[in-house]
ROFILUM-980525 format. One line per field, with one value per residue (C-alpha): residue in three letters; x, y negated, z; residue number from 0. Coordinates in nm, 2 decimals, always signed. Layout:
// residues N
kolza	(ALA / ...)
x	(X / ...)
y	(Y / ...)
z	(Z / ...)
numi	(NUM / ...)
***
This chain:
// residues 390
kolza	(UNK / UNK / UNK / UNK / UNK / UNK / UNK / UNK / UNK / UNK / UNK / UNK / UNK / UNK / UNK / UNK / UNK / UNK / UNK / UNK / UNK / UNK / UNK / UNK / UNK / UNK / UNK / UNK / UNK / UNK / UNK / UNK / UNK / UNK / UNK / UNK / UNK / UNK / UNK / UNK / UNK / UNK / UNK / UNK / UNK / UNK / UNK / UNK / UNK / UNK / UNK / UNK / UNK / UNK / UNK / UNK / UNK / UNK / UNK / UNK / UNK / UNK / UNK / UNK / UNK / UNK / UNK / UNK / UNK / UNK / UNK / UNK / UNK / UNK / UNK / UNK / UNK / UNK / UNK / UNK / UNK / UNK / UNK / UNK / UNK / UNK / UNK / UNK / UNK / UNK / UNK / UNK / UNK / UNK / UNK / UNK / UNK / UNK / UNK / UNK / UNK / UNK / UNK / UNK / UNK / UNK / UNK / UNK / UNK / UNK / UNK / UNK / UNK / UNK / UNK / UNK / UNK / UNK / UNK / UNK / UNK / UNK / UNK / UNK / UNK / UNK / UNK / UNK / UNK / UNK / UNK / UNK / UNK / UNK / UNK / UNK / UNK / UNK / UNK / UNK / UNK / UNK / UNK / UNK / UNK / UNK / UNK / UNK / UNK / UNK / UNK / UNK / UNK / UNK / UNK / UNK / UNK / UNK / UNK / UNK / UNK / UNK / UNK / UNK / UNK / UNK / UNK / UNK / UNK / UNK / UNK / UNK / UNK / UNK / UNK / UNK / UNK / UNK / UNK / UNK / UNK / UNK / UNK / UNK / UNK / UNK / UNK / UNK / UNK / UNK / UNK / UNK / UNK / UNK / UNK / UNK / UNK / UNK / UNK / UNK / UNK / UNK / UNK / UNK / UNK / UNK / UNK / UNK / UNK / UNK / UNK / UNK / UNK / UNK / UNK / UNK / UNK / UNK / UNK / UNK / UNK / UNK / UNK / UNK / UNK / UNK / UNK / UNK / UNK / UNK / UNK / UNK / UNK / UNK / UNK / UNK / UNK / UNK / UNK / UNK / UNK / UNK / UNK / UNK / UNK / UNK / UNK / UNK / UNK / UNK / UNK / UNK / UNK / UNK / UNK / UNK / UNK / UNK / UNK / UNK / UNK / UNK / UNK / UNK / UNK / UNK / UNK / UNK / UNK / UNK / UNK / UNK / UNK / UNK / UNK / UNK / UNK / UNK / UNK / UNK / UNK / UNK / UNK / UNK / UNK / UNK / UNK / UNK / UNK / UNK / UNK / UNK / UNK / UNK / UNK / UNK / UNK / UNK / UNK / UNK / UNK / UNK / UNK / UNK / UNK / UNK / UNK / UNK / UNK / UNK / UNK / UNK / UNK / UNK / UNK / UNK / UNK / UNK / UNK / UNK / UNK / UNK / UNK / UNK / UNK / UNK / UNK / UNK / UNK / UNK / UNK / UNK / UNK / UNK / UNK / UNK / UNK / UNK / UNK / UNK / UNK / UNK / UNK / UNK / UNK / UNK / UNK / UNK / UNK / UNK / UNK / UNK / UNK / UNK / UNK / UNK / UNK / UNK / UNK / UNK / UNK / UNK / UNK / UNK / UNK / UNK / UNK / UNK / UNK / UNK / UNK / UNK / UNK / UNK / UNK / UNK / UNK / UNK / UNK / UNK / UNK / UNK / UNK / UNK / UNK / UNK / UNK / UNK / UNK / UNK)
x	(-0.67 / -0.82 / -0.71 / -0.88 / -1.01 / -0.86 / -0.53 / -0.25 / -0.19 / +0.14 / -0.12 / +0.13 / +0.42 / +0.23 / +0.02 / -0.31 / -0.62 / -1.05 / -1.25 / -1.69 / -1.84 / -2.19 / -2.47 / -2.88 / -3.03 / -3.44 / -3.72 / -3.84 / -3.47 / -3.40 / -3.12 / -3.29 / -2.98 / -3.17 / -3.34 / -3.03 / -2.67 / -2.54 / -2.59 / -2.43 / -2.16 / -2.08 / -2.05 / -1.83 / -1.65 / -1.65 / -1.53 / -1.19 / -1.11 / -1.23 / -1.00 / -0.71 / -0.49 / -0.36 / -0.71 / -0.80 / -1.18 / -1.45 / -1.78 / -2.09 / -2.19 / -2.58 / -2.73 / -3.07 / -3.41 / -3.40 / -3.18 / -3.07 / -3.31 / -3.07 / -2.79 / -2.60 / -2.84 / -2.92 / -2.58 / -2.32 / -2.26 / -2.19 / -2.48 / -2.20 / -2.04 / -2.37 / -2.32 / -2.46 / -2.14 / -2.13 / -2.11 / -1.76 / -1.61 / -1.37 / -1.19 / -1.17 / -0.90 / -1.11 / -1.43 / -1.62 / -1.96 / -2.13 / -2.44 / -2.61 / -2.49 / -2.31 / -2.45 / -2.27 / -2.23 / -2.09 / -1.81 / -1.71 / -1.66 / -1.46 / -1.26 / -1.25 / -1.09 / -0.89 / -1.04 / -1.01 / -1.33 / -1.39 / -1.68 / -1.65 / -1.85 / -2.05 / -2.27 / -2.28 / -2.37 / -2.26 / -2.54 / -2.80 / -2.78 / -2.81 / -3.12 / -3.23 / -3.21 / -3.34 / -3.63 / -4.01 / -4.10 / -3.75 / -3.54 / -3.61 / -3.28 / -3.01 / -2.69 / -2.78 / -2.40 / -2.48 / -2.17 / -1.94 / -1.65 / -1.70 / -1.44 / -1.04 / -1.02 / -1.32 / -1.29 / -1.47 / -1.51 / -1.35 / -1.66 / -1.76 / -1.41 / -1.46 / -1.76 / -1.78 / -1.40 / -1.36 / -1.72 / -1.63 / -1.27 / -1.37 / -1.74 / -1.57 / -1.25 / -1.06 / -0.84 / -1.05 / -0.89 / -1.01 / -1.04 / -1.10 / -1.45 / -1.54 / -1.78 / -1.84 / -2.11 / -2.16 / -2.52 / -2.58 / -2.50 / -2.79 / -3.03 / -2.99 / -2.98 / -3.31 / -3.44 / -3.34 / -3.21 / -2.87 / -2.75 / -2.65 / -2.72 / -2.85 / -2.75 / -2.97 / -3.27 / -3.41 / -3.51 / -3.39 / -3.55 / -3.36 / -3.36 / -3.35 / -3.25 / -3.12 / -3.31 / -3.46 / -3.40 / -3.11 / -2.99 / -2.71 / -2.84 / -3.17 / -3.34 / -3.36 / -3.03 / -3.10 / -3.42 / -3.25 / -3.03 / -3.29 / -3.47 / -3.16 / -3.11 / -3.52 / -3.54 / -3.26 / -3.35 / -3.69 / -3.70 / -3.42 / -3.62 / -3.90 / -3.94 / -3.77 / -3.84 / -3.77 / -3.83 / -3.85 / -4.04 / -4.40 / -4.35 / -4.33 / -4.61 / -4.80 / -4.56 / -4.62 / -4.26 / -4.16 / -4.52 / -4.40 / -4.07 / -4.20 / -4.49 / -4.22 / -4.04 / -4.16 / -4.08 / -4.30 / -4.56 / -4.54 / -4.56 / -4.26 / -4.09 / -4.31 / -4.28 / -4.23 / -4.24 / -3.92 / -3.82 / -3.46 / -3.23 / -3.07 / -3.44 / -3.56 / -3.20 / -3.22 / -3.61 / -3.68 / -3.36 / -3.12 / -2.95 / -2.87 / -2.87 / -2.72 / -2.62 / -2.44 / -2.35 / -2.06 / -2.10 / -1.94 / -1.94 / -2.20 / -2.38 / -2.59 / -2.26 / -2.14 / -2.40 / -2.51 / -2.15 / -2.08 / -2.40 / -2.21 / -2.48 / -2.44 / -2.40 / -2.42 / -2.30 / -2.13 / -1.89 / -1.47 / -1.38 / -1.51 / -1.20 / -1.27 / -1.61 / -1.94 / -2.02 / -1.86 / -2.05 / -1.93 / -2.08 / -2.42 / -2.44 / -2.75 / -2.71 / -2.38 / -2.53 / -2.78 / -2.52 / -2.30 / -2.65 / -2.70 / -2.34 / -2.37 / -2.72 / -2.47 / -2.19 / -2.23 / -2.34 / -2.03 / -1.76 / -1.90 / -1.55 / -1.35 / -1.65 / -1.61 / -1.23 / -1.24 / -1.53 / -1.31 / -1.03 / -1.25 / -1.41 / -1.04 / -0.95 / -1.28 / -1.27 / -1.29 / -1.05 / -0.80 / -0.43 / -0.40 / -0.74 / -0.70 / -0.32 / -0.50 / -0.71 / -0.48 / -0.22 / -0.52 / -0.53 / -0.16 / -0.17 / -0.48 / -0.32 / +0.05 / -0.13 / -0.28 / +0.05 / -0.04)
y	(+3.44 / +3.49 / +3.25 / +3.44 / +3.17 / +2.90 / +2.72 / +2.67 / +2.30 / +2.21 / +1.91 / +1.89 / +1.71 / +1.44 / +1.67 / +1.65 / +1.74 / +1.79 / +1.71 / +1.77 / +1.60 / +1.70 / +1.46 / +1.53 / +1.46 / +1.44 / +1.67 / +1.37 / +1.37 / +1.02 / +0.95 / +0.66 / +0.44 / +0.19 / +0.45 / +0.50 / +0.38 / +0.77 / +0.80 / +0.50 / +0.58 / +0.92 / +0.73 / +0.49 / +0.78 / +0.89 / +0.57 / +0.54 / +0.92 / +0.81 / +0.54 / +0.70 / +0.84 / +1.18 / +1.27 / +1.50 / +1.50 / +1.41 / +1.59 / +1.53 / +1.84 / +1.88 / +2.05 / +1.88 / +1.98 / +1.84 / +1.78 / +1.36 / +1.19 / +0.90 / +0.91 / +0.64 / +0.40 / +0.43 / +0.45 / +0.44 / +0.81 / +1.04 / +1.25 / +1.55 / +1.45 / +1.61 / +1.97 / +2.25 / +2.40 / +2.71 / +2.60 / +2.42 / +2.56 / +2.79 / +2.42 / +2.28 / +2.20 / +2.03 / +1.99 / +1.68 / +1.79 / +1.42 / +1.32 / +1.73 / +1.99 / +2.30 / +2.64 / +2.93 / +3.12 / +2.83 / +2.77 / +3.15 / +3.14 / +2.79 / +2.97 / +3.29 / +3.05 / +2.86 / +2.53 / +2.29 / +2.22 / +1.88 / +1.72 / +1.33 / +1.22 / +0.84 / +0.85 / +0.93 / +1.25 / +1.24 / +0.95 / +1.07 / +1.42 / +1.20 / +1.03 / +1.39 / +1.51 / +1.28 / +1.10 / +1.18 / +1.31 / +1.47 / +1.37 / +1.60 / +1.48 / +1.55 / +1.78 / +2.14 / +2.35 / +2.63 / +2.45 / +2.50 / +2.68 / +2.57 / +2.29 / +2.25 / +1.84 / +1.62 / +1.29 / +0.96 / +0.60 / +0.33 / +0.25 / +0.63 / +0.71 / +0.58 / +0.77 / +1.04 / +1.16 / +1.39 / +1.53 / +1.68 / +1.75 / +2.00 / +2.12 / +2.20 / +2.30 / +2.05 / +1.79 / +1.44 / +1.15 / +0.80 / +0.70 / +0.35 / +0.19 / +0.14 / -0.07 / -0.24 / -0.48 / -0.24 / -0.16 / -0.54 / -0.60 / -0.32 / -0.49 / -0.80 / -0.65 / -0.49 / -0.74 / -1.11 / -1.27 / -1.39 / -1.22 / -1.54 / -1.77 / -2.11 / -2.41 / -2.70 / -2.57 / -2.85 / -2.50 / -2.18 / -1.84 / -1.63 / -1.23 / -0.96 / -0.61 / -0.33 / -0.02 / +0.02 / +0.41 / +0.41 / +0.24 / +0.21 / -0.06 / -0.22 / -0.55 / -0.66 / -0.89 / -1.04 / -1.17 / -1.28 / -1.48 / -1.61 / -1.70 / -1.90 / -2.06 / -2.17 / -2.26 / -2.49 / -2.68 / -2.53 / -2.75 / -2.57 / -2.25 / -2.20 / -1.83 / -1.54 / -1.22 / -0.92 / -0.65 / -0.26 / -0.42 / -0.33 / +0.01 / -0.05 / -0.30 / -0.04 / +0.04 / -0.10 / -0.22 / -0.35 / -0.56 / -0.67 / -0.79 / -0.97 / -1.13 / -1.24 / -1.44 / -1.83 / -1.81 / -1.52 / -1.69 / -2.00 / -1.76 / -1.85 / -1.53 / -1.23 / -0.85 / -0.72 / -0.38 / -0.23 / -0.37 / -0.29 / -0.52 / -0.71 / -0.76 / -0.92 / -1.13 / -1.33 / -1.37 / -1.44 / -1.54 / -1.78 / -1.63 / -1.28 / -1.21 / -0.90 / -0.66 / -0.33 / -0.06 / +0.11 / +0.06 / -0.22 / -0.16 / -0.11 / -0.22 / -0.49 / -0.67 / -0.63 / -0.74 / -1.05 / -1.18 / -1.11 / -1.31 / -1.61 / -1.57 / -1.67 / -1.35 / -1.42 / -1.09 / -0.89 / -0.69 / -0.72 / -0.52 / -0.76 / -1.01 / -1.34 / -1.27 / -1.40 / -1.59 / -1.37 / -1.38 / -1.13 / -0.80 / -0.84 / -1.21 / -1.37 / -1.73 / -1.72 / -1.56 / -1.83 / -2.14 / -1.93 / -1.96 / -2.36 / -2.34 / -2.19 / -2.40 / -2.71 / -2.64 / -2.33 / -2.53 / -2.76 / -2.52 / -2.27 / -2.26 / -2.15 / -1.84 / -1.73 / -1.75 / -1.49 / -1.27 / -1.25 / -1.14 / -0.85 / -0.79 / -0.66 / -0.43 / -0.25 / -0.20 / +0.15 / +0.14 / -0.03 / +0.12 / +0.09 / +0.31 / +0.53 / +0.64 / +0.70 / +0.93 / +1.11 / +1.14 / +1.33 / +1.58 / +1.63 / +1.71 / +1.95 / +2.09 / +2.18 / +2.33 / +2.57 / +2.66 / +2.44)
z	(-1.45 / -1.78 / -2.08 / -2.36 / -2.64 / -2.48 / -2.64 / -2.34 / -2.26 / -2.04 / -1.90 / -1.59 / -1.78 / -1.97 / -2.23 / -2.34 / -2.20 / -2.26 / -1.98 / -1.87 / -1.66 / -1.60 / -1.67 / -1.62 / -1.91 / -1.84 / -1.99 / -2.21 / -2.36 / -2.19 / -1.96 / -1.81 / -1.73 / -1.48 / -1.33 / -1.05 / -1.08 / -1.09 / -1.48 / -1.53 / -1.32 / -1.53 / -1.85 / -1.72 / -1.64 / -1.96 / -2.12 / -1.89 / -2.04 / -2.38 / -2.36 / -2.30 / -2.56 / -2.38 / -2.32 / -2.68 / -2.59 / -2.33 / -2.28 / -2.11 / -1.94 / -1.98 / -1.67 / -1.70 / -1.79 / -2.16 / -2.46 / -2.55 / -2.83 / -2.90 / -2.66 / -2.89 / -2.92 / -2.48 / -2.41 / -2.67 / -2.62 / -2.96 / -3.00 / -3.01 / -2.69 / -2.49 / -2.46 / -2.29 / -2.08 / -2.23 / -2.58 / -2.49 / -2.19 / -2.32 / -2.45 / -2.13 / -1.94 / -1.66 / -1.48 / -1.29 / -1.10 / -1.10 / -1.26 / -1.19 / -0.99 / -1.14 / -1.10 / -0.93 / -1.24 / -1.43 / -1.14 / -1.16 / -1.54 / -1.48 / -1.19 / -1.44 / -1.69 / -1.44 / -1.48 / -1.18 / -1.10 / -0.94 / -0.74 / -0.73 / -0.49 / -0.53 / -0.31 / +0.08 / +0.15 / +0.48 / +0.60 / +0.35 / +0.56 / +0.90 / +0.80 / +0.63 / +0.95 / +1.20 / +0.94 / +1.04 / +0.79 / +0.73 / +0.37 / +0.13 / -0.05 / +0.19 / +0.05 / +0.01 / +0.09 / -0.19 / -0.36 / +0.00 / -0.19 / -0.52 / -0.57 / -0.58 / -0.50 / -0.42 / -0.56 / -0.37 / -0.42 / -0.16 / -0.03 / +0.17 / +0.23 / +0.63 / +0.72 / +0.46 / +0.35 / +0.65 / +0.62 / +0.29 / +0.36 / +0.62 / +0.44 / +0.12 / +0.24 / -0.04 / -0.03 / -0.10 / -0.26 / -0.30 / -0.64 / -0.80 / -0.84 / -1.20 / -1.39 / -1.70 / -1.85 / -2.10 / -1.99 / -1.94 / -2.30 / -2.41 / -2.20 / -2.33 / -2.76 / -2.62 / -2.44 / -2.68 / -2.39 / -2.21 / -1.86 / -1.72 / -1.44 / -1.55 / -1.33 / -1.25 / -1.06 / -0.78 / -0.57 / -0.59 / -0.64 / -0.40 / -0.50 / -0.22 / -0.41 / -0.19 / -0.21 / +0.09 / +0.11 / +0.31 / +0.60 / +0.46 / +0.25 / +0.33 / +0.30 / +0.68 / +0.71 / +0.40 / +0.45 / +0.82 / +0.60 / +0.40 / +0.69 / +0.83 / +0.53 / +0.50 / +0.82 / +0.83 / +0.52 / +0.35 / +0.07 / -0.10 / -0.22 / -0.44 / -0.36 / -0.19 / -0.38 / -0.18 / -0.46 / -0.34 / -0.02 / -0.11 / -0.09 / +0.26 / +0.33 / +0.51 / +0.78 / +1.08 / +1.18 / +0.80 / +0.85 / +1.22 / +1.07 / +0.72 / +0.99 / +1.24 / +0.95 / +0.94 / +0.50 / +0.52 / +0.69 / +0.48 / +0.15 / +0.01 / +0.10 / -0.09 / -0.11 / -0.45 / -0.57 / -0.76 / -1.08 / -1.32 / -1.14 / -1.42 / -1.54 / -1.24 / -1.17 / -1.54 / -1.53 / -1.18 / -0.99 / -0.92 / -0.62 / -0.50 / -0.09 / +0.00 / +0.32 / +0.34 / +0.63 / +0.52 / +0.13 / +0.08 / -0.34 / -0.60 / -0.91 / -0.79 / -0.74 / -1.04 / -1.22 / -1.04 / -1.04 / -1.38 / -1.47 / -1.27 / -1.01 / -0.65 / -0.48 / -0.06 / +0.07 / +0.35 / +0.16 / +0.22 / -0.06 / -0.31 / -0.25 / -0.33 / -0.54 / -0.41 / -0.10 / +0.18 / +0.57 / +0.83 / +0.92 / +1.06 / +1.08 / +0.98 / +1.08 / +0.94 / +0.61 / +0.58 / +0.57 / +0.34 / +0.14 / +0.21 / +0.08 / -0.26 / -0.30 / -0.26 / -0.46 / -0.69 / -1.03 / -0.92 / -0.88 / -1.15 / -1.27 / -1.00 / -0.91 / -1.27 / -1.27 / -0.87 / -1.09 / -1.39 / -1.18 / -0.99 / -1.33 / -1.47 / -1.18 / -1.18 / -1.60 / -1.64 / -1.96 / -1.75 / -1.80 / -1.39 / -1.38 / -1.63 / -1.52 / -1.10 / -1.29 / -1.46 / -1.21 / -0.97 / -1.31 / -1.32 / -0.94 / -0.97 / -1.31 / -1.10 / -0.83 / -1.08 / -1.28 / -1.53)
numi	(0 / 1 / 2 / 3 / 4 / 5 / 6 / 7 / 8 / 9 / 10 / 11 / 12 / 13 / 14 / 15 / 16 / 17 / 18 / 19 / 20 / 21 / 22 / 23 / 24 / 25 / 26 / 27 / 28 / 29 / 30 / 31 / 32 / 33 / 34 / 35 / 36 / 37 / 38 / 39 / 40 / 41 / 42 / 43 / 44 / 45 / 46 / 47 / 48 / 49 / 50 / 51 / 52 / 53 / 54 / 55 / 56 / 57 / 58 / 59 / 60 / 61 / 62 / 63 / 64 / 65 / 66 / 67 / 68 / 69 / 70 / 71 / 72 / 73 / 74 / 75 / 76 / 77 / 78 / 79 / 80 / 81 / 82 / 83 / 84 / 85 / 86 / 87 / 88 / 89 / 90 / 91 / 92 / 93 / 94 / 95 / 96 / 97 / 98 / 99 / 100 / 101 / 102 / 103 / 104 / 105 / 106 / 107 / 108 / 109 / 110 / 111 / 112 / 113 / 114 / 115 / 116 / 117 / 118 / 119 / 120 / 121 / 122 / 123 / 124 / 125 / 126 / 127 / 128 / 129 / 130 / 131 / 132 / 133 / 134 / 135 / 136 / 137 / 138 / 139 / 140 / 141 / 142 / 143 / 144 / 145 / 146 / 147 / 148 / 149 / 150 / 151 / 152 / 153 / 154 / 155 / 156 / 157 / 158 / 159 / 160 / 161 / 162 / 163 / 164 / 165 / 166 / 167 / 168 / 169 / 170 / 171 / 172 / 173 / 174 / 175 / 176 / 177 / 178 / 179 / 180 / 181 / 182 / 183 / 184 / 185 / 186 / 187 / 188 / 189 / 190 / 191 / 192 / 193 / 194 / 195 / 196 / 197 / 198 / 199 / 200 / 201 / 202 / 203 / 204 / 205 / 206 / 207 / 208 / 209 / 210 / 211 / 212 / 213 / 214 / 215 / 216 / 217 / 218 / 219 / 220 / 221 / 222 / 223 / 224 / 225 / 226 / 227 / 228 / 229 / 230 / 231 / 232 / 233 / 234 / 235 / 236 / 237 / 238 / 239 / 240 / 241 / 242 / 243 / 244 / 245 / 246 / 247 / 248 / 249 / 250 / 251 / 252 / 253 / 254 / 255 / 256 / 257 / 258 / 259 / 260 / 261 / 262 / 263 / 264 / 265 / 266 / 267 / 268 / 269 / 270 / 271 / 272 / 273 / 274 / 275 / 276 / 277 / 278 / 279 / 280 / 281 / 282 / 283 / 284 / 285 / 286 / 287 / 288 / 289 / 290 / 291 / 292 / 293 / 294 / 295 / 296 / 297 / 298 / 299 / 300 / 301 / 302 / 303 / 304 / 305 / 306 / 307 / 308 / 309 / 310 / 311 / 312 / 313 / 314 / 315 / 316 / 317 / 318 / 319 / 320 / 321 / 322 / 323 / 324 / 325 / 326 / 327 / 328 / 329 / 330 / 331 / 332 / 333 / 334 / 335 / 336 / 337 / 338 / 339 / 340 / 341 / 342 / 343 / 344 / 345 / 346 / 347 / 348 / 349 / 350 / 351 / 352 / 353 / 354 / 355 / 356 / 357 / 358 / 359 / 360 / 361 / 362 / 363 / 364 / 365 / 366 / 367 / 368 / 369 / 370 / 371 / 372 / 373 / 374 / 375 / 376 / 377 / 378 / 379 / 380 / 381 / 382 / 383 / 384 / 385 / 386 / 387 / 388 / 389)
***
């Protein structure tokens, strides 16, 4: 394969590498961080190979429809670091399809090159085609196979490896492997410079303002077990909440079943439970909350966790692979949900310590400038760089 311009790196036995990942930066120039948690995701990304000294330089891949205004001051991201691919690709060593799909004739001058070329998979696919397919009217966002033969490994978080690792391994003809989770409060900590305000859960409240965030675009993650738990909770002791918020729910106040549902709910009926339209998470949790109730179907990590538990906000969810963090009820168990909820109204502001100390804890294995993360990552390159010869 063809080498020309590009200086010969022995990345296989512990050398030095340069690394894109491709990010979608909009028309208006913004990358709109709170718009979806994909952006963030490729700029955590970008901070684990920042961080580690064998990597010589990390770019970020433009493939969008506009070129960054202030990509520092948005997301602490040189301005220089946000290329168009073919300014920089005859540098490369490596690329990561994430925050935009690659064309086909960038993937033929990568393969021309002999780049690896890697698609690291966040999301699920793999469900996101099931409801594209049997929706009326039908997704317009489900995966599009243009990119079928375009990848030598497929990289995925824990979270999809159950229901969508085999999809891909046999779609794209690569071997997938499970990589780590990552997040930092990094974004938190802009929001708060921007906004004059702590991210931080404030203890002492006679009622609670209960916050229901999941999208509500996937089944995957929807509002309906929360607001069961919520309903528990209210029913079994009402004077304990002031409101239950379920943000991204007016969208749906005209459909018939959502109405059914909300109408069939006694803290609907009684006002205290309210649908809201959407709103930036972190915004709404430190002006508005003092609880987070969550559910999942096979997605058992994201964002939303993050952040209300590094806020030191009671997080009552369904998730296993959040260890000790949060308030933990089983699978689809409502009632169980709601005394979890009764729980962490009773004894949260008491035993503040102990949450902070099991947050703290997840809050270190998901840094993406770990040593532990940063080495997983690497060791994938080394594999992908001695299956090439390199």
């Amino acid at each position: 394969m063809s080498t020309v311009g590009r200086e010969k790196r022995s990345i296989s036995s512990g050398g030095t590498y340069r690394i894109g990942i491709s990010i979608f930066v909009n028309g208006d120039g913004k990358l709109s961080l709170f718009e979806n948690g994909l952006r963030q995701n490729v700029l955590f990304l970008y901070h684990l190979f920042s961080a580690s000294a064998r990597c010589e330089k990390v770019y970020l891949l433009n493939h969008g429809d506009g070129e960054p205004v202030d990509p520092e001051g948005e997301a602490g991201v040189a301005r220089e670091a946000i290329v168009r691919t073919g300014q920089v690709l005859d540098e490369l060593d490596f690329v990561i399809s994430m925050g935009a799909a690659l064309d086909t004739d960038t993937v033929a001058a990568c393969k021309q090159r002999g780049i690896p070329v890697i698609a690291y998979k966040c999301g699920n696919g793999g469900v996101i085609a099931m409801e594209g397919m049997c929706a009326q009217p039908p997704r317009g966002d489900a995966e599009r196979y243009f990119d079928a033969d375009f990848y030598d490994a497929v990289w995925m978080t824990p979270q999809h490896i159950h229901t969508y690792r085999g999809w891909c391994e046999t779609v794209y003809r690569a071997p997938v492997h499970e990589v780590p989770h990552i997040w930092s409060p990094h974004f938190i900590e802009l929001r708060e410079a921007a906004l004059g305000s702590r991210f931080v859960y404030r203890p002492g409240r006679e009622r609670w303002r209960v916050g229901i965030l999941d999208p509500n675009i996937t089944i995957m993650k929807t509002s309906h077990l929360p607001m069961l738990v919520c309903e528990a909770a209210y029913r079994e002791r009402p004077g304990a909440f002031e409101a239950i918020y379920v943000a991204n729910g007016m969208a749906h106040a005209s459909n018939a079943h959502f109405v059914s549902f909300y109408s069939a709910l006694s803290a609907g009926r009684a006002g205290i439970m309210t649908l809201e339209p959407r709103f930036v998470g972190i915004d709404m949790i430190a002006n508005h909350c003092d609880a987070i109730v969550t559910h999942h179907w096979q997605n058992g990590l994201n964002y939303l966790y993050y952040e209300a538990l590094y806020g030191g906000y009671p997080l009552i969810h369904n998730s296993t692979m959040l260890g000790d963090a949060g308030y933990y009820y089983p699978d689809f168990d409502a009632m169980a949900g709601g005394a979890r909820l009764l729980e962490a109204f009773d004894r949260h502001d008491r035993d503040i310590g102990d949450y902070r100390r099991a947050t703290s804890a997840l809050m270190a294995r998901i840094d993406p400038t770990a040593h532990a993360n940063i080495a997983y990552h690497e060791a994938l390159l080394e594999r992908l760089a001695e299956a090439a010869g390199r």
